[in-house]
N, C-alpha and C positions, 0 to 999 in steps of 0.2 A: 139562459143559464148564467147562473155570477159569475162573477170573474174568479177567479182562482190567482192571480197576479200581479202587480203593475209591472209595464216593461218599460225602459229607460229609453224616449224616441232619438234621446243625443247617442247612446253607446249599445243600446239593444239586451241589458241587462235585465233580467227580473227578478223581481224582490215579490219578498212574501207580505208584506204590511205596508202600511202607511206611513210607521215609523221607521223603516227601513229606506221608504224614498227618500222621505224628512231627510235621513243618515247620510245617505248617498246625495243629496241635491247640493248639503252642506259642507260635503268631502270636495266637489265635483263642479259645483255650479250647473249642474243641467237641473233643468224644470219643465224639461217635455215629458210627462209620467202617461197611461193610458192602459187600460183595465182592458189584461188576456183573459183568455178560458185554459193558455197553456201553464200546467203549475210547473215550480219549482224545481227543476231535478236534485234528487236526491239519493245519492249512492254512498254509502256505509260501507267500507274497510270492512271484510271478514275478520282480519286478522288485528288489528287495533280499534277499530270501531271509527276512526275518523272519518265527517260527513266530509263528499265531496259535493259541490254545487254545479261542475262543470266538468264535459269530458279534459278539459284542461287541465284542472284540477287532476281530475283520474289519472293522469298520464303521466303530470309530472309527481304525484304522490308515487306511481308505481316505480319511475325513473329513481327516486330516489332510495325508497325502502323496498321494491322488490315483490312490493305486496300483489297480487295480480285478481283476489277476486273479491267482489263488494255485490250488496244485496241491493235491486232497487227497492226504497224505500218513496218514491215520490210519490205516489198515490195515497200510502200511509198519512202521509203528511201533510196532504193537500187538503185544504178547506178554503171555504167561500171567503174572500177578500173582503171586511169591513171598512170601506172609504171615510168612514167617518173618523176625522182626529179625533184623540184621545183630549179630555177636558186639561187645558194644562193649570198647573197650579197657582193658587191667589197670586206671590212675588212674582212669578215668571210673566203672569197677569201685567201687574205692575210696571214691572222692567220692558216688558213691550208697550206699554204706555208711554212710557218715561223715553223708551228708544223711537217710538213715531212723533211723539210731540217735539225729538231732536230736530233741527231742519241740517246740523251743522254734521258734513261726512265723515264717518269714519274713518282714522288713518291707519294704513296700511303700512303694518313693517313686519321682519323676517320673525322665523316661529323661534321661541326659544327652545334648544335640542340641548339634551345631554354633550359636553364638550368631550370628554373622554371615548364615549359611543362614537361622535359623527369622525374623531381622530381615528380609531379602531375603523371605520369603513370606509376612511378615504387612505388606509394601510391597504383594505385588502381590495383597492383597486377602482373602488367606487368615486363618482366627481362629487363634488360637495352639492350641487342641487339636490344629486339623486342621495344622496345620504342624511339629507336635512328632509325632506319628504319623506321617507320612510321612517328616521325617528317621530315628525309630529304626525303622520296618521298611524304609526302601529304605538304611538302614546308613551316615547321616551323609555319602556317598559325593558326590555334588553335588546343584546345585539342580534340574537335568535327571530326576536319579532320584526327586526328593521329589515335582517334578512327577508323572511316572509312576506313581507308588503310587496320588497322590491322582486321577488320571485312573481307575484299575481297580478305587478303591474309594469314589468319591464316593456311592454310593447304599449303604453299609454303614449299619447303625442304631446306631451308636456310633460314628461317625465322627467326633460332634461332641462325645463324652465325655473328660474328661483321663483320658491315660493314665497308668498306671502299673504299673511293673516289680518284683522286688525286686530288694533292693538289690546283690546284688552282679550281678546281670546288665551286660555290656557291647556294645554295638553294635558289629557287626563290619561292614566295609562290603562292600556287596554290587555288584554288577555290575548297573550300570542297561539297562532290559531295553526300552530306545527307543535305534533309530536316534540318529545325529547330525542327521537331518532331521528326525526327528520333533520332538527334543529341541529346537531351534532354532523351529519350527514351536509347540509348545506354549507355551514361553518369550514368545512373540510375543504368542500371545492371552493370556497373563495378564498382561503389559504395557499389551496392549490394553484389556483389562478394570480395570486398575488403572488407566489414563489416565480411563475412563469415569466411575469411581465417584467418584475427585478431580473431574473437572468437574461432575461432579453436585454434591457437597458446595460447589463453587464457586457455583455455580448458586442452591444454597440458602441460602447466606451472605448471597449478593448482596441475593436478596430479602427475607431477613432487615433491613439495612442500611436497604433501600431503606422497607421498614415503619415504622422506627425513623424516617428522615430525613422522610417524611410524619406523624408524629406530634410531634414537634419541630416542622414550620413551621405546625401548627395549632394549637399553644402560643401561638408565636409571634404568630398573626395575631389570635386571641382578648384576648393580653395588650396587644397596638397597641391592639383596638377597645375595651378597657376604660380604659387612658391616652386614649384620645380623648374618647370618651364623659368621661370627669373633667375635661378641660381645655376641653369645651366647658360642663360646669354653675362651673366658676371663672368664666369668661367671661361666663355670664347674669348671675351673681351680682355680678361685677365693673361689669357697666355699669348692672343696680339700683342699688348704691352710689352711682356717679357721679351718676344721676337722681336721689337723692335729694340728695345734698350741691349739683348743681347748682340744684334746687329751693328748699333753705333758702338761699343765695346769694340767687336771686334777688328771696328773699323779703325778704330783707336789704335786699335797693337797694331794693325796691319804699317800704319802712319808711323809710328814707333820703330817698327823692324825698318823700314824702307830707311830713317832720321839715323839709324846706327848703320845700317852699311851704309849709308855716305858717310858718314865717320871713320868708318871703318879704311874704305879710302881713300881717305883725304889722308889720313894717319901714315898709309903705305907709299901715299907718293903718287896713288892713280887717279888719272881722270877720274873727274862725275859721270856717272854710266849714263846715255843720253835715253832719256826714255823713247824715243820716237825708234831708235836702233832696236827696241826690245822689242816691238810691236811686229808682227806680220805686213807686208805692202798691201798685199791683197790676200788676205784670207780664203782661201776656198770653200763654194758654197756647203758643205758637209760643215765648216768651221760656223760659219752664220748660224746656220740651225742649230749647233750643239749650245751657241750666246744666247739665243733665244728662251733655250728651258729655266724654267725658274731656278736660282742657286740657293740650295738649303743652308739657313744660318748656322753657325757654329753654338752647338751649344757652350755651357759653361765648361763641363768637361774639358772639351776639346780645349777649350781658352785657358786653361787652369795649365794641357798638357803642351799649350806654346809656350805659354811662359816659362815652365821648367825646361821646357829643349833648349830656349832662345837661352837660360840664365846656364845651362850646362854647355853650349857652343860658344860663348864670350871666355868660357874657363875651362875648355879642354885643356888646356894642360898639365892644371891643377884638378886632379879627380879628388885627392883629401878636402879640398876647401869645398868642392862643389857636392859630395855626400855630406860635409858639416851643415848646407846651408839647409840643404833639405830635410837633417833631422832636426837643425832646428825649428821651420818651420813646421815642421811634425809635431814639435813638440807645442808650440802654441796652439795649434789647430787642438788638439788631444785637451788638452788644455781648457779650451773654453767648452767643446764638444761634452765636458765630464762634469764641468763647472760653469755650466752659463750663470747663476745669480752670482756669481765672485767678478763684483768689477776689475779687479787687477790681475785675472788672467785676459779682460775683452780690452783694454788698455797699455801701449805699448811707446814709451819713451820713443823717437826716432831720433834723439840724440847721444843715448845711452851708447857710450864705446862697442859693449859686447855685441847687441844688436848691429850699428854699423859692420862691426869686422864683419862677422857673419852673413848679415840680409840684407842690410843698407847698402854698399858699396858694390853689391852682383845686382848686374841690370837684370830686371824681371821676379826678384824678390818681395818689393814693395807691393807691386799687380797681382802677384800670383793672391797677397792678404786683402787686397782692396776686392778683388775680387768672391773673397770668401765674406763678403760684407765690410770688412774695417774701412774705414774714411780717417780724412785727416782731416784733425783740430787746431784752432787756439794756434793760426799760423804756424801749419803743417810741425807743430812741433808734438801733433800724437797721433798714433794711431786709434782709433776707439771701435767698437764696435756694439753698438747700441740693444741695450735685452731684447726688445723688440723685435731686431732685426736677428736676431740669432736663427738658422734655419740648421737643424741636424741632416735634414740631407743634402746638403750645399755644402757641411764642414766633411760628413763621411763622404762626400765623393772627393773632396779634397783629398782627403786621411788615404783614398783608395790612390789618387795619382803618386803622391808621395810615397808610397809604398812601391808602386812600379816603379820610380826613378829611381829610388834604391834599389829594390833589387834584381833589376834588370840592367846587365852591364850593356846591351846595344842602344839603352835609350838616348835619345840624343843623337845618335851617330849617322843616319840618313836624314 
């Protein structure tokens, strides 16, 4: 019996002709052909008429348009296989002359594809191997046909290899072998498919972003808690300082009061008070342990409200001069407290008459302003008190003891 086919011994494909091997040997590189008795299947669309050549074919025609029944026609169709080529023409003659008497090889370079097509299917997701292979074997012709190719050849094992031609081969365009429905239909899913992979890379961007922006606000809250942490040991450090400078102050006055009662006196006629008389012999142990607890410094306050006792106990007998003294100080305090950028309220003559009557001349006057910031200049001949230095709750706690000495007639008196 003749053959009815050649089958392709590299892929197991059967073709109806000679010319179809020729097609396929030149698409393919295989050249193991060999003469079945099994023909060509052939099944025909009821509904569009589209031949299918493989139940693959069949399947994915129905997957796509839904179509479900086809006539076989392979019997119809079959006839006896003629092995013999076809006469080819005088040039073609020729040019295969002209190409055996070459000895010198052909060079091999990439096919040339429509640029705007192979741009269009490396959109909708395709690599540029596979999108350069399907324009030059379905012939540059549209994107419908590139479709197609790569639909009846996605499972080939160099699907995903660049090709290459020589060089003077030319892509001829060929007749796309899907429906208009089809071709609409496949278009769709690789739109679809190309919508997918973009949201996905969306998707992964996003939580890329979202990585990054959680790693930045733990920078962020690390670097707060290390400024915090620094500006609270400034803080300890800062009110140390104060405790001790408050300390020597008070140590000051204490030296102070001690320097006026021996004055005091000496003045009256009495002995120097022997300090060793003032002392306990032996202290009882109850006395020991009460020495031992730490003694809390005097704050400014309290420093502010000795010095007005001590400057109201040198002048108990005069209470007019000693509420003078204090609203004058009142009034400087108030003074800078309302007006700290007016240098000639933070600046104060100590030679000026009215000030001596008043402040200069009662022990504890000049202390009570040193102490609310003012220093002495320019060989103690000023009082200053420096912008810088100006502290509103230093002068209002001042402005508050001043206000007690006034009007509090027991102050002073124990």
């Amino acid at each position: 019996m003749a053959g009815l086919s050649l089958r392709c011994g590299d892929c197991g494909v059967l073709l109806r002709s000679v010319e179809e091997a020729q097609a396929h040997a030149e698409a393919t590189s295989h050249a193991n052909f060999s003469e079945s008795t099994e023909a060509v299947l052939n099944l025909v669309c009821a509904a569009c008429g589209k031949p299918c050549r493989s139940q693959t074919e069949v399947d994915l025609h129905t997957k796509r348009t839904g179509h479900t029944e086809f006539t076989d026609k392979t019997m119809e169709a079959a006839k006896p296989i003629d092995l013999e080529a076809p006469p080819k023409p005088a040039d073609e003659a020729a040019m295969d002359v002209d190409a055996s008497s070459s000895a010198e090889p052909q060079e091999m370079v990439a096919p040339e594809v429509n640029k705007e097509m192979l741009a269009d299917l490396e959109t909708m997701g395709f690599t540029t191997a596979r999108a350069t292979r399907a324009l030059h074997f379905s012939g540059n012709s549209t994107i419908e046909g590139a479709i197609n190719w790569l639909s009846e050849h996605q499972e080939d094992p160099d699907i995903d290899e660049t090709l290459l031609v020589p060089a003077n081969t030319k892509t001829e365009v060929n007749k796309p072998s899907l429906t208009p429905e089809e071709m609409k239909i496949k278009a769709q899913e690789l739109r679809e498919r190309a919508r997918k992979k973009k949201e996905e890379e969306e998707r992964r961007m996003e939580r890329e972003r979202e990585k990054e922006r959680i790693r930045i606000g733990k920078e962020l809250l690390e670097a707060k808690r290390m400024e915090e942490d620094n500006e609270r040991k400034r803080m300890i450090e800062l009110r140390r300082l104060e405790k001790e400078e408050e300390k020597r102050a008070r140590e000051k006055i204490r030296q102070k009061l001690e320097e006026d009662k021996a004055e005091r006196r000496r003045k009256l006629g009495l002995p120097p008070e022997d300090p060793a008389a003032s002392k306990p012999s032996a202290p009882p142990p109850v006395e020991e342990k009460k020495s031992a607890l730490p003694v809390r410094p005097a704050t400014k306050a309290e420093r502010m409200r000795d010095c007005l006792r001590y400057l109201k106990q040198q002048n108990k007998d005069d209470d007019a001069k000693v509420k003078r003294a204090f609203q004058t100080l009142l009034t400087y305090i108030g003074n800078v407290a309302k007006n700290p950028d007016e240098e000639k309220f933070r600046k104060i003559r100590l030679t000026n008459a009215t000030f001596q009557e008043r402040v200069g001349n009662l022990h504890g006057g000049i202390e009570f302003l040193q102490l609310c910031g003012f220093e002495k200049l320019e060989g103690d001949e000023f009082l200053f008190l420096a912008r810088d230095k100006v502290d509103k709750a230093v002068l209002n706690t001042a402005g508050a003891e001043l206000n007690s000495a006034i009007t509090n007639p027991f102050f002073g008196v124990l």
